[in-house]
N, C-alpha and C positions, 0 to 999 in steps of 0.2 A: 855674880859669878866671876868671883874675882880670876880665876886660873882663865877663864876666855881671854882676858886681857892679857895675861902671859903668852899663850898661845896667837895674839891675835894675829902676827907678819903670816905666819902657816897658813891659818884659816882663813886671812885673806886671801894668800894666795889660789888656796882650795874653790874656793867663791870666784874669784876672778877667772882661773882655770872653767869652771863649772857656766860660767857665763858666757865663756868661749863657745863652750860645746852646746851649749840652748842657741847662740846664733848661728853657728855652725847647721844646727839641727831646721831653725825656722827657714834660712836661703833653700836647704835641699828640699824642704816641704812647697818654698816659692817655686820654686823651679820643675818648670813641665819635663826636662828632661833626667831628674833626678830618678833612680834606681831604688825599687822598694827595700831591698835586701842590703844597701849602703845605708837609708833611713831608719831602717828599725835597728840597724848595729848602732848608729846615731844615739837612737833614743833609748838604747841598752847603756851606751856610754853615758848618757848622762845620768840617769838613775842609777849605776854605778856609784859614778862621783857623788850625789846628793848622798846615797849609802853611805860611804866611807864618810862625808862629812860628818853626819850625825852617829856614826862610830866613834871617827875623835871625839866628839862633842860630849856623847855617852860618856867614854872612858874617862875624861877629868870631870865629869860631874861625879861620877860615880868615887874615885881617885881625892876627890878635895868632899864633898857631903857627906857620902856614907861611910866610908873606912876609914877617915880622916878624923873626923870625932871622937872623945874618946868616952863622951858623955852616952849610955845606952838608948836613954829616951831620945836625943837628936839623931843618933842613927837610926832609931828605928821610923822618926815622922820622916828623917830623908829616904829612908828606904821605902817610902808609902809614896815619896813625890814620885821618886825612878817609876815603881811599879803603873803611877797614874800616866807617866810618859811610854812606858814600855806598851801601856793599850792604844794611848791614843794613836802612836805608831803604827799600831798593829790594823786599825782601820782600814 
C-alpha cells in the first residue's frame, strides 16, 4: 500500500489523535466520579475517529487499486479485495 506511506504524517496524526481519545475515555471509566453521559459521548468520540480513519484508509485504497489500474482483470480482483474488506467491516 504504497499511497499509506504518502499519507502517512496525516494518519499518524489520526492515530495519535485517536489514542488520545481511548486514554481520555479509559481515566473517565477509572474514575468513580466520572458522568455516564460525558463517557458514552467519549466512546462516541472515538469510534468516530476510528470511522473516519478507515474512510481515509478506504478512499486511497480504493483511489491507488481499483480505479487506478487501467488493466480490467486487476480492477476487478481489487474490486473483490474492497468488497472482502467492506464485509469484514461490516461485522
Amino acid at each position: 500500500m504504497s499511497h499509506v506511506h504518502h499519507q502517512r504524517k496525516a494518519l499518524l496524526a489520526r492515530v495519535r489523535r485517536m489514542a488520545g481519545q481511548v486514554a481520555a475515555l479509559e481515566t473517565s471509566l477509572q474514575s468513580t466520579e466520572a458522568d455516564c453521559t460525558d463517557v458514552l459521548m467519549q466512546a462516541s468520540a472515538v469510534r468516530g475517529a476510528a470511522h473516519a480513519l478507515l474512510m481515509a484508509l478506504l478512499d486511497e485504497h480504493l483511489q491507488e487499486h481499483v480505479v487506478g489500474p487501467t488493466d480490467p482483470a486487476e480492477r476487478a480482483a481489487e474490486a473483490q479485495v474492497l468488497v472482502k474488506l467492506l464485509r469484514a467491516y461490516g461485522k
